[in-house]
C-alpha positions in Angstrom: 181.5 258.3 150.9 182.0 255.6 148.6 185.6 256.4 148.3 186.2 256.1 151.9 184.5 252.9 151.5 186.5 251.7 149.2 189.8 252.8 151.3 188.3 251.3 154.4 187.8 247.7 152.5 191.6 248.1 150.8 193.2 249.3 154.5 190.9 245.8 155.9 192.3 244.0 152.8 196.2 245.2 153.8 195.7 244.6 157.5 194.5 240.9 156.3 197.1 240.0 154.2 199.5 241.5 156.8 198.2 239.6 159.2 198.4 236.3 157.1 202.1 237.0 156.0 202.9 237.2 160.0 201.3 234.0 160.2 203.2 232.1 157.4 206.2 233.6 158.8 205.3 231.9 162.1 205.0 228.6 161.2 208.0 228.6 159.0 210.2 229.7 162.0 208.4 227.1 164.0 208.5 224.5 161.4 212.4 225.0 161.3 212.8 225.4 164.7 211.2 221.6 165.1 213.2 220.5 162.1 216.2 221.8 163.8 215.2 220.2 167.2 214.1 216.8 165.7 217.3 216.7 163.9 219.4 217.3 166.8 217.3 214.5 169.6 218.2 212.5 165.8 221.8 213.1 166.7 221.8 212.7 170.3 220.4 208.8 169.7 222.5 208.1 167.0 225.5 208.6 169.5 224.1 207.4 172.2 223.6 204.2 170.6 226.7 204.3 168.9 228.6 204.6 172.8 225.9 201.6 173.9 227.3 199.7 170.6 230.7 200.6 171.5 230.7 199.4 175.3 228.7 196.1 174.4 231.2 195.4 171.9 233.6 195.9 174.6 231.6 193.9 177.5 231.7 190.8 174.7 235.2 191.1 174.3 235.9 190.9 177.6 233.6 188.0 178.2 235.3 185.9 175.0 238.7 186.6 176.1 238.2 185.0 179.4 236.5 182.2 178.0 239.4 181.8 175.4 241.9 182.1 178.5 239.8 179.4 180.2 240.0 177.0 177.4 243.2 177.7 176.8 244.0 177.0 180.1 242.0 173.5 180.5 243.9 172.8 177.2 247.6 173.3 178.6 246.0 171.6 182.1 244.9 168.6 179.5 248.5 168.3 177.8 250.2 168.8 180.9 248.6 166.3 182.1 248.9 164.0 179.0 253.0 164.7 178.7 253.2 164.0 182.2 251.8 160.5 182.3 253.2 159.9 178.8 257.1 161.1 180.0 256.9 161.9 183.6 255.1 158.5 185.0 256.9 156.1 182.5 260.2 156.7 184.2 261.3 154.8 186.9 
């Protein structure tokens, strides 16, 4: 009696630690499994900010060439304008 006591505690003790090893196993594999999906939404930002870096970059270009073409232009008007009263309206 006492010996199938004694098996019945050791077979509960085994069924326990069984039980807890599933457990740990569990949360490992679910602790990766977030690791792996925090790592990849990590990922996913990084290059989506990198393509809204990228196109901002681009939109500013865009904006200071045609400011540089405007000023450009208003220059050339200016000196145009300068050369031709300076040369063009002196002659007679």
């Amino acid at each position: 009696m006492e010996a199938t006591l004694r098996d019945h505690r050791e077979e509960q003790r085994v069924e326990q630690e069984r039980i807890r090893l599933e457990q740990e196993e569990r949360m490992k594999r679910e602790q990766e499994r977030m690791r792996v999906e925090h790592e990849e939404r990590m990922q996913q930002e990084q290059e989506r900010m990198r393509k809204e870096q990228e196109r901002l970059r681009a939109e500013i270009s865009k904006e200071l060439e045609k400011k540089m073409s405007s000023v450009m232009e208003k220059k050339m008007s200016d000196m145009s304008k300068r050369l031709f009263s300076q040369f063009g309206g002196s002659k007679r």
